[in-house]
Biopython code that builds the backbone (N, CA, C, O; Angstrom):
import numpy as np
from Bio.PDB.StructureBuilder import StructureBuilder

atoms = [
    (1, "UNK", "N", (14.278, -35.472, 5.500)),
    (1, "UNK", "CA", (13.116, -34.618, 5.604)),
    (1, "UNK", "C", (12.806, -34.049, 4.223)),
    (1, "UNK", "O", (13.467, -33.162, 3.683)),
    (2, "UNK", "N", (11.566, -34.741, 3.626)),
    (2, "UNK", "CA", (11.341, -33.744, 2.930)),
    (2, "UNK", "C", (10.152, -32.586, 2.756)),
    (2, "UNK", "O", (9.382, -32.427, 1.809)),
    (3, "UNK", "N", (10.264, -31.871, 3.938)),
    (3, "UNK", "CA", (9.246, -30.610, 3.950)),
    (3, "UNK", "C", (10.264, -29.684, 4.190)),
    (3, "UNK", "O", (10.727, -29.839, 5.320)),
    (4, "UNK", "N", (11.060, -28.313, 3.233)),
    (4, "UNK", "CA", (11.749, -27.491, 3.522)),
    (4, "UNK", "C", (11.106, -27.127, 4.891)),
    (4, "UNK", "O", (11.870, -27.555, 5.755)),
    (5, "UNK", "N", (10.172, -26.601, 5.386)),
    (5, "UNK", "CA", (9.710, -26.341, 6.447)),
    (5, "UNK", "C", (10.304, -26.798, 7.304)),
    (5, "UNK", "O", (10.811, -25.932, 8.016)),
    (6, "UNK", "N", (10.573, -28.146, 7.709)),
    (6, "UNK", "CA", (10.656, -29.065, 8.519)),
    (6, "UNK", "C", (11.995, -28.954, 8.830)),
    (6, "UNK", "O", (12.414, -28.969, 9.987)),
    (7, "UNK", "N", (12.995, -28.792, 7.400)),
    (7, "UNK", "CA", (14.499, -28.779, 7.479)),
    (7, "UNK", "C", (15.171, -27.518, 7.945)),
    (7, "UNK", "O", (16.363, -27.482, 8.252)),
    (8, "UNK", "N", (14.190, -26.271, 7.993)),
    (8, "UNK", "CA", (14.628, -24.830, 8.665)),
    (8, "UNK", "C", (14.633, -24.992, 10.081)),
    (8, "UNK", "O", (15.509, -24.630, 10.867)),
    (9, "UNK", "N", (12.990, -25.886, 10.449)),
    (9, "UNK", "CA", (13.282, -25.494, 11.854)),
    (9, "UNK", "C", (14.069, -26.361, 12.683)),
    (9, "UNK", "O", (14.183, -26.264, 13.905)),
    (10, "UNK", "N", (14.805, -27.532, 11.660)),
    (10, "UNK", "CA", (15.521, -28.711, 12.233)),
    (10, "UNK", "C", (16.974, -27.635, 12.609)),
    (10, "UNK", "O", (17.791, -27.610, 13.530)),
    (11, "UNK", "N", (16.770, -26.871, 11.436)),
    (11, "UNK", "CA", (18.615, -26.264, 10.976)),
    (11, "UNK", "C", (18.347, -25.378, 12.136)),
    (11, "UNK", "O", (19.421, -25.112, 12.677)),
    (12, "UNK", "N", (17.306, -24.793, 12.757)),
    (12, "UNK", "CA", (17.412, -24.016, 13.690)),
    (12, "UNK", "C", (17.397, -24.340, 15.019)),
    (12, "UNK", "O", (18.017, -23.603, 15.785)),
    (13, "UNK", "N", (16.720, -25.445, 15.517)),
    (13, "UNK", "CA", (16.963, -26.233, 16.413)),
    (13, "UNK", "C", (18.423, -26.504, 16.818)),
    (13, "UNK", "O", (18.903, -26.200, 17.910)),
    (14, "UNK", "N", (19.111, -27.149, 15.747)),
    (14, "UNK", "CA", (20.512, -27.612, 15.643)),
    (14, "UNK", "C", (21.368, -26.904, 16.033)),
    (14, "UNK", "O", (22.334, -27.231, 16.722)),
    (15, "UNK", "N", (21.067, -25.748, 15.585)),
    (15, "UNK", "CA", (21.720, -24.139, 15.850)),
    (15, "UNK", "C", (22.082, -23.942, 17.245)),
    (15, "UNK", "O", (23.260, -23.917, 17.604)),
    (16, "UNK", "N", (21.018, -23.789, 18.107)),
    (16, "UNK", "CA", (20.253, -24.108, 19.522)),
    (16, "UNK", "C", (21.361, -25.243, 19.625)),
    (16, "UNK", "O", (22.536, -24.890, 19.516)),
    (17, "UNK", "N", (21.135, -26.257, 19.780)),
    (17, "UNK", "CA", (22.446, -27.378, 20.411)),
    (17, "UNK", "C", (23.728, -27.303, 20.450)),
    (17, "UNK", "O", (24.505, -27.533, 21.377)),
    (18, "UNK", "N", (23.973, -26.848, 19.009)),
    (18, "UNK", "CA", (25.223, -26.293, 19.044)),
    (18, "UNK", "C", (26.228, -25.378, 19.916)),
    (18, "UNK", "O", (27.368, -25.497, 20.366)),
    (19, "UNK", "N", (25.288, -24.478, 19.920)),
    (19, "UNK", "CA", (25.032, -23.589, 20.955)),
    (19, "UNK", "C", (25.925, -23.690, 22.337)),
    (19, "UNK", "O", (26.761, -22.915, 22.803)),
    (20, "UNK", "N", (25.331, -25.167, 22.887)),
    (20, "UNK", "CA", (25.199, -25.673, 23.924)),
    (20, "UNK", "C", (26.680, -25.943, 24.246)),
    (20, "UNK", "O", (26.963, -25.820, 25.438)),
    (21, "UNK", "N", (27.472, -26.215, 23.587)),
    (21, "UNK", "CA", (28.881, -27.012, 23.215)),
    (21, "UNK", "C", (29.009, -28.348, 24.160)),
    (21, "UNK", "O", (29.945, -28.651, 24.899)),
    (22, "UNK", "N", (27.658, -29.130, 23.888)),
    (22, "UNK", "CA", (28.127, -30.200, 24.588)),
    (22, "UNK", "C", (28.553, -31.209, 23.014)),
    (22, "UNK", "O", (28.138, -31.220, 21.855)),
    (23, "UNK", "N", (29.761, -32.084, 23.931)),
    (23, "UNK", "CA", (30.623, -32.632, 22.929)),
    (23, "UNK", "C", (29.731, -33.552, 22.290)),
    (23, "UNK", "O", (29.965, -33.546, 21.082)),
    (24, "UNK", "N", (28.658, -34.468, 22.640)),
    (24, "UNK", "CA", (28.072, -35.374, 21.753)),
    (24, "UNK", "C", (27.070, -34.203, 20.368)),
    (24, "UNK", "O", (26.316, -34.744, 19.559)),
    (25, "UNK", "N", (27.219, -33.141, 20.373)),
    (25, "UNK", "CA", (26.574, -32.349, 19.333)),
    (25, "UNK", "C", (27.758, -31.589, 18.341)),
    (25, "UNK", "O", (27.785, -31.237, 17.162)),
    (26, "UNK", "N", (28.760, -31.537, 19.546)),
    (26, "UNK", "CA", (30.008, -31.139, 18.127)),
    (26, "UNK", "C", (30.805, -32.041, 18.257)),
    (26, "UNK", "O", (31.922, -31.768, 18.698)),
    (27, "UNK", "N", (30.452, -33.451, 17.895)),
    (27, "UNK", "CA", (31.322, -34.680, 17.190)),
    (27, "UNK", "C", (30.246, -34.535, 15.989)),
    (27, "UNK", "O", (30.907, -34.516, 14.950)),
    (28, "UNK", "N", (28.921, -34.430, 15.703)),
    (28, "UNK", "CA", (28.711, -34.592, 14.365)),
    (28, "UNK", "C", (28.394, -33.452, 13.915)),
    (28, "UNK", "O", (27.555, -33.406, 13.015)),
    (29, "UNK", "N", (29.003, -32.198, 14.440)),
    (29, "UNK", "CA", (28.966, -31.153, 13.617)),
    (29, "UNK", "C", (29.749, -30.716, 12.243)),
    (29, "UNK", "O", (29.558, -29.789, 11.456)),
    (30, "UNK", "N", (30.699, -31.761, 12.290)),
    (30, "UNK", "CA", (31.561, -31.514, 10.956)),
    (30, "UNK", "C", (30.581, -32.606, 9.532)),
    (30, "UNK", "O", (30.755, -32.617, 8.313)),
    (31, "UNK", "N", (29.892, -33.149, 10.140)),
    (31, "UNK", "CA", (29.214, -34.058, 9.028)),
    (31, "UNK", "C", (27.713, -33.566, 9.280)),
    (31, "UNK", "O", (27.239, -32.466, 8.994)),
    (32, "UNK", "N", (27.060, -34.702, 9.914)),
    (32, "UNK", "CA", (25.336, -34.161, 10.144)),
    (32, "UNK", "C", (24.878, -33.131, 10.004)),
    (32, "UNK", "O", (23.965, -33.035, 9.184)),
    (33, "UNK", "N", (25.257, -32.104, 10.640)),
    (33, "UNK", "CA", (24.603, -30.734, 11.359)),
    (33, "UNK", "C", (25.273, -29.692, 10.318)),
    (33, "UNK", "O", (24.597, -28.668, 10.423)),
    (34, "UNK", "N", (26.441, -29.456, 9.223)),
    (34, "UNK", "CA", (26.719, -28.982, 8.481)),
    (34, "UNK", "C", (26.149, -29.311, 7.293)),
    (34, "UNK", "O", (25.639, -28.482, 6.539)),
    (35, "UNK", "N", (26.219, -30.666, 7.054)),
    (35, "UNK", "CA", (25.277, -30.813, 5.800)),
    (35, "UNK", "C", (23.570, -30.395, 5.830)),
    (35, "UNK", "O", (22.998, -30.183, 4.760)),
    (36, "UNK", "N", (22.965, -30.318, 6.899)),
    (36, "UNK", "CA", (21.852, -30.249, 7.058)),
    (36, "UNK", "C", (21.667, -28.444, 6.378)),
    (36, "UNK", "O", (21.081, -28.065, 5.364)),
    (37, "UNK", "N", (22.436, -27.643, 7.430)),
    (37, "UNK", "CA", (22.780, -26.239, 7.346)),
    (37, "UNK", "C", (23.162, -25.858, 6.020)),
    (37, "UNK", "O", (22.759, -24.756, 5.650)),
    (38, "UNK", "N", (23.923, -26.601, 5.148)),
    (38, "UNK", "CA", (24.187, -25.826, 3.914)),
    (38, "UNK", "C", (23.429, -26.745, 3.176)),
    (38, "UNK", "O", (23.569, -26.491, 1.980)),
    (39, "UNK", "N", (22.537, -27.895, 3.404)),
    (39, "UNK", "CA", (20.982, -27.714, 2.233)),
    (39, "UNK", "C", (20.087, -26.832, 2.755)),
    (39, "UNK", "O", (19.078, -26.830, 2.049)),
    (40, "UNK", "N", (20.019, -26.224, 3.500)),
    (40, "UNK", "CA", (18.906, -25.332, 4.240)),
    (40, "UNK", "C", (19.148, -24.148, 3.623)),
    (40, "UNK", "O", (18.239, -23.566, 3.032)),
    (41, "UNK", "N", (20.926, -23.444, 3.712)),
    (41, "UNK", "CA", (21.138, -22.245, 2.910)),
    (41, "UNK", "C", (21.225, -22.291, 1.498)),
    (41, "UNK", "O", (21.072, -21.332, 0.742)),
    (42, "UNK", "N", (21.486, -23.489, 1.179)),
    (42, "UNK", "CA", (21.036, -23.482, -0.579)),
    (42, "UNK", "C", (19.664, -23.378, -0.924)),
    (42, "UNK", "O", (19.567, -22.933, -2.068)),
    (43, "UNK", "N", (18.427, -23.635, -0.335)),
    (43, "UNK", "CA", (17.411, -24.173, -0.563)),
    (43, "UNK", "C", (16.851, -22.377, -0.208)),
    (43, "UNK", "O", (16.110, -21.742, -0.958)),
    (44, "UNK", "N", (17.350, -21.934, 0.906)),
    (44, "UNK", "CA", (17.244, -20.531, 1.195)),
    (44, "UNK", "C", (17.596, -19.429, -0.052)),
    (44, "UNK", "O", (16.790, -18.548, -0.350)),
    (45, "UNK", "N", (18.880, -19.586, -0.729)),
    (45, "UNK", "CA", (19.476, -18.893, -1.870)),
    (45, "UNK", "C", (18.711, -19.070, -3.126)),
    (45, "UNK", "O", (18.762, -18.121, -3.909)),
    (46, "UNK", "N", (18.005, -20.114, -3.469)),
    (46, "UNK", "CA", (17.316, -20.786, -4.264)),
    (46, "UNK", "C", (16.015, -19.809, -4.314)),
    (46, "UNK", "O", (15.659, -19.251, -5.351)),
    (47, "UNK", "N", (15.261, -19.653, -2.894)),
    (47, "UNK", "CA", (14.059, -19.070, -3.186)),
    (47, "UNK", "C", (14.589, -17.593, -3.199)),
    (47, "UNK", "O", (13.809, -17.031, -3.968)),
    (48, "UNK", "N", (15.378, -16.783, -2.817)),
    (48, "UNK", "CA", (15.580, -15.414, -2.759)),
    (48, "UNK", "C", (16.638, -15.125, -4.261)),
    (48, "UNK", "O", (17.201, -14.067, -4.546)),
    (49, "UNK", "N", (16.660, -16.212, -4.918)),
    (49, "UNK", "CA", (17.178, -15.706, -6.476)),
    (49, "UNK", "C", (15.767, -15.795, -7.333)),
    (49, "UNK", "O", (15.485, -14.912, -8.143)),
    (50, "UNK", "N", (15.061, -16.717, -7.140)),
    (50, "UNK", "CA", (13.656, -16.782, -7.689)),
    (50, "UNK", "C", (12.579, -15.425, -7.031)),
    (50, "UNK", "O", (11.756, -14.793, -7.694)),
    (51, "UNK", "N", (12.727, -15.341, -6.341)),
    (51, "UNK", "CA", (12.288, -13.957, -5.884)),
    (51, "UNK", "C", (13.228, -12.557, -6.815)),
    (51, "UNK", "O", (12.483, -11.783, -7.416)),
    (52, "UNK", "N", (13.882, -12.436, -6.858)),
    (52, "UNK", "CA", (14.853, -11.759, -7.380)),
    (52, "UNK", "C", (14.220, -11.467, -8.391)),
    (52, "UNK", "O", (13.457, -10.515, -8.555)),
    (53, "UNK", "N", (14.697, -12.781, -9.549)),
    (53, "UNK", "CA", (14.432, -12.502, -10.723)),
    (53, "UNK", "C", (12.605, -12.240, -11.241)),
    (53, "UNK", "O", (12.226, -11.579, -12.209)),
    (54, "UNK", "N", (11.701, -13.029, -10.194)),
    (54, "UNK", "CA", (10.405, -12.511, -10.006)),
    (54, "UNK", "C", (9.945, -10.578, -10.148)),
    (54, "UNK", "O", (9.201, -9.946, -10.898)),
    (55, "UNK", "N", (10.815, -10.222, -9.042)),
    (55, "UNK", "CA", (10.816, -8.824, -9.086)),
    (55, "UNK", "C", (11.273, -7.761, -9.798)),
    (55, "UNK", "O", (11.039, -6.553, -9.757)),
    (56, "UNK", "N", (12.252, -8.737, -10.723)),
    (56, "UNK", "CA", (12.975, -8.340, -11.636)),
    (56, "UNK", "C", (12.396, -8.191, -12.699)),
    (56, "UNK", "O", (12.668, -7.143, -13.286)),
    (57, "UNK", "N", (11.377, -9.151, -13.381)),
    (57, "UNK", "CA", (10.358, -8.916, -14.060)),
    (57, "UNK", "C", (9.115, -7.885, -13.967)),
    (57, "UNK", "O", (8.548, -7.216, -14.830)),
    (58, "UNK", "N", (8.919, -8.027, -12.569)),
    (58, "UNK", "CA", (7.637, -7.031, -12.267)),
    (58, "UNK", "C", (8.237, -5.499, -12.252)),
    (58, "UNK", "O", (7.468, -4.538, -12.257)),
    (59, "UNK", "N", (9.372, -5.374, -12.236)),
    (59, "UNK", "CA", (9.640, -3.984, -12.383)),
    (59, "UNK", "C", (9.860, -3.193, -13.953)),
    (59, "UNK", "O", (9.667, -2.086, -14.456)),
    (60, "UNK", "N", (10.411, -4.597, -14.355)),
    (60, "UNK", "CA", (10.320, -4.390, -16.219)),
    (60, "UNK", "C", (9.157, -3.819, -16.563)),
    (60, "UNK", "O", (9.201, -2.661, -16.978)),
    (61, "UNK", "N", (7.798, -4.549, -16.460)),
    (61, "UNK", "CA", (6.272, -4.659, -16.925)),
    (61, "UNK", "C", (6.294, -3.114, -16.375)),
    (61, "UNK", "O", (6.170, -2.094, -17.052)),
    (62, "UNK", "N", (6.433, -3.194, -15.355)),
    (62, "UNK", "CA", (6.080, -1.479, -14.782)),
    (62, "UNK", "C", (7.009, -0.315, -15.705)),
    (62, "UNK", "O", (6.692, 0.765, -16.205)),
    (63, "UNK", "N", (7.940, -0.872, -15.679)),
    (63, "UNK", "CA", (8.508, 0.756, -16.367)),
    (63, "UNK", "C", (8.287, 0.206, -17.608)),
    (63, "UNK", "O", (8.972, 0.882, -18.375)),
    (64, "UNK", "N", (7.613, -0.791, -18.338)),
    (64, "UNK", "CA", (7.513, -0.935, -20.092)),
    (64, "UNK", "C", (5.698, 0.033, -19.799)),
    (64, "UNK", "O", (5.316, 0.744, -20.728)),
    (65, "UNK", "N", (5.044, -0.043, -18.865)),
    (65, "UNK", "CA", (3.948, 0.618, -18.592)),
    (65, "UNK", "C", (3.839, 1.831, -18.212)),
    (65, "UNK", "O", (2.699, 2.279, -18.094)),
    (66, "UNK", "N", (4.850, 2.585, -17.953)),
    (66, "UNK", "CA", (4.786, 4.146, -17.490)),
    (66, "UNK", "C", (5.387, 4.526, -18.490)),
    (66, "UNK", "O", (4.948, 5.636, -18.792)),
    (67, "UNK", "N", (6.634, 4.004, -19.591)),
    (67, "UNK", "CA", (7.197, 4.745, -20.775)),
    (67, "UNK", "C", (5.926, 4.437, -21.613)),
    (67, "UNK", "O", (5.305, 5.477, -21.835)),
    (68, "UNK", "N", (5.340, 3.318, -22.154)),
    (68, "UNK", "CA", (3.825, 3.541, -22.826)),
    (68, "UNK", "C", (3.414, 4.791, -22.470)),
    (68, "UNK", "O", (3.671, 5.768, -23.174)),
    (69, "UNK", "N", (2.776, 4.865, -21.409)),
    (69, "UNK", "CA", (1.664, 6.281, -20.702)),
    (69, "UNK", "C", (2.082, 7.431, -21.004)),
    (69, "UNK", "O", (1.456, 8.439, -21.333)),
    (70, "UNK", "N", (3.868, 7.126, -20.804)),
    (70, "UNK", "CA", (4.206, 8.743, -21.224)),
    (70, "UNK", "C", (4.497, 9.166, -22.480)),
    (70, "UNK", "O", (4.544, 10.372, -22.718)),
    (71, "UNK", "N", (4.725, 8.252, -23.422)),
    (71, "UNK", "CA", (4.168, 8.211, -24.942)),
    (71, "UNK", "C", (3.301, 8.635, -25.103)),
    (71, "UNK", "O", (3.195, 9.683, -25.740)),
    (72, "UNK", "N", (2.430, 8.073, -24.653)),
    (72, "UNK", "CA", (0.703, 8.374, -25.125)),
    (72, "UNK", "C", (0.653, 10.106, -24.833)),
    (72, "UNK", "O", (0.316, 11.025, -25.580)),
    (73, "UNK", "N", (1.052, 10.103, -23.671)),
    (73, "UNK", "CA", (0.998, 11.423, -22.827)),
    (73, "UNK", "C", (1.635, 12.479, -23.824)),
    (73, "UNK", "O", (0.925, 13.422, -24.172)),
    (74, "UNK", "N", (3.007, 12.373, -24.331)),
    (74, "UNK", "CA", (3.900, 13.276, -24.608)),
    (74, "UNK", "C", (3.557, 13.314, -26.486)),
    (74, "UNK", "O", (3.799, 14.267, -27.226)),
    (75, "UNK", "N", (2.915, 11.916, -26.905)),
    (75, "UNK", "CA", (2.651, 12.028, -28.064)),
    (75, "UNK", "C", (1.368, 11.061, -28.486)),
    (75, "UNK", "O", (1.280, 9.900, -28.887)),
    (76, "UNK", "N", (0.400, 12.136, -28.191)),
    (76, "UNK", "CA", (-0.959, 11.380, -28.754)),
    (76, "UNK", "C", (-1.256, 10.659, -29.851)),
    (76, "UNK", "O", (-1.871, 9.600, -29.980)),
    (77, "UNK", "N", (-0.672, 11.466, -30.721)),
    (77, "UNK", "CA", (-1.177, 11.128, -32.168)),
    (77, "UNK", "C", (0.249, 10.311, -32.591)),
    (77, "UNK", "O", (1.322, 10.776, -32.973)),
    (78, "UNK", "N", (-0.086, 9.193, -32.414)),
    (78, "UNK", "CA", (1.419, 8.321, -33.110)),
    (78, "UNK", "C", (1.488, 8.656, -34.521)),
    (78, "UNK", "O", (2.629, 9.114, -34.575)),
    (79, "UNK", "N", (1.049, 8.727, -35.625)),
    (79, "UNK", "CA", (1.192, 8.623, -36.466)),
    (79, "UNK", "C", (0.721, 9.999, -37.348)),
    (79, "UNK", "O", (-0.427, 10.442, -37.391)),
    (80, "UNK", "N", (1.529, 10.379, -37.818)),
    (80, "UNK", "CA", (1.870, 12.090, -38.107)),
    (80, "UNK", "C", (0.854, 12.052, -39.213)),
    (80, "UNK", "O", (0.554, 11.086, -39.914)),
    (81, "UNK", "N", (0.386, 13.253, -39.243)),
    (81, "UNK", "CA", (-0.105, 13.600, -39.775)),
    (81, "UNK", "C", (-0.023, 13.794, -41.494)),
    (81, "UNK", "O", (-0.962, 13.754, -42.289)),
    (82, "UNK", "N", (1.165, 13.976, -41.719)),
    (82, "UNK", "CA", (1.429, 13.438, -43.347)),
    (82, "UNK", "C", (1.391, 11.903, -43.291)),
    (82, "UNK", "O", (0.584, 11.506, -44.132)),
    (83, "UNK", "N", (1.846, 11.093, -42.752)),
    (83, "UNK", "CA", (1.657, 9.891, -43.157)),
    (83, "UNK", "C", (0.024, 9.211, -43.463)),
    (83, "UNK", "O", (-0.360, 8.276, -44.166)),
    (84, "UNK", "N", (-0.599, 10.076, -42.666)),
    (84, "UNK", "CA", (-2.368, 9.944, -42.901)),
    (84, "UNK", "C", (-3.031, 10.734, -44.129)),
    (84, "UNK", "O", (-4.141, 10.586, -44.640)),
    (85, "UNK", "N", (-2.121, 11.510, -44.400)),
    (85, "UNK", "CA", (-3.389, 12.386, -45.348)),
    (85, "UNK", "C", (-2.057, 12.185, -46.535)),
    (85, "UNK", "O", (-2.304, 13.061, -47.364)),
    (86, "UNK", "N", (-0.986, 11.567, -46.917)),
    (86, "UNK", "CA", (-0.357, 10.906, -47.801)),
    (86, "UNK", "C", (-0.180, 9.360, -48.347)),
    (86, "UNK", "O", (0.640, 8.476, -48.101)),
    (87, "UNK", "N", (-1.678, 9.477, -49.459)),
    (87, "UNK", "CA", (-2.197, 8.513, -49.979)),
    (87, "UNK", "C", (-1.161, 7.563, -51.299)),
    (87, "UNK", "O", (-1.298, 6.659, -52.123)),
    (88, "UNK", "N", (-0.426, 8.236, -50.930)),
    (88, "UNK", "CA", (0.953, 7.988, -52.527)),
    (88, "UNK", "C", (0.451, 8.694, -53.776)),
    (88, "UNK", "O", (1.080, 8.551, -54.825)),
    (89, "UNK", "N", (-0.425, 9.299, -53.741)),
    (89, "UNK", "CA", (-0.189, 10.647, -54.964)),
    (89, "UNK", "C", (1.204, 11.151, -55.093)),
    (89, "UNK", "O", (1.462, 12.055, -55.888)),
]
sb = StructureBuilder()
sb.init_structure("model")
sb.init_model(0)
sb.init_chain("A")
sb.init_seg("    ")
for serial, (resi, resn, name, xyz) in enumerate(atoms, 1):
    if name == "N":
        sb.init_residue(resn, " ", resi, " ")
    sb.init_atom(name, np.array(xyz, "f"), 0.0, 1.0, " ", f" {name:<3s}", serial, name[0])
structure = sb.get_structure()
C-alpha cells in the first residue's frame, strides 16, 4: 500500500482481528500484521517529529517578535544620542 491513509486504516482494521483471537490471524501476527503496525508507527513518529520541530520554529519567530516589540517598546531610540550628534570632532 502505498497511501499512508490506506496503511492506518489497514493497521486498524488488523487491530480489530486481532482482537478476535481467531488462530488463522495470530499465525501471521508475528510477521504480516507486526510489520504492517510498526511501518504505520514509524510513519506516525515521522509526522509528529516534523510537527514538532515545525512548532518549534513557529515559537522561535514568535518570541524573536515580542523581544523585537519590547525593544522597540523599552528602547525607542536605538542609537544614543551621542553617537548621533558625535561627528568625530
Amino acid at each position: 500500500m502505498s497511501e499512508p491513509r490506506h496503511r492506518k486504516l489497514t493497521a486498524l482494521g488488523t487491530a480489530v482481528l486481532v482482537s478476535t483471537a481467531r488462530p488463522e490471524v495470530l499465525q501471521r501476527l508475528s510477521t504480516d500484521i507486526f510489520n504492517l503496525w510498526l511501518d504505520v508507527f514509524g510513519e506516525l513518529k515521522e509526522v509528529q517529529d516534523r510537527r514538532n520541530g515545525e512548532e518549534y520554529v513557529d515559537l522561535l519567530c514568535k518570541i524573536d517578535k515580542h523581544l523585537t516589540f519590547l525593544n522597540l517598546v523599552m528602547n525607542p531610540n536605538p542609537f544614543p544620542q551621542t553617537a548621533l550628534s558625535d561627528s568625530g570632532s
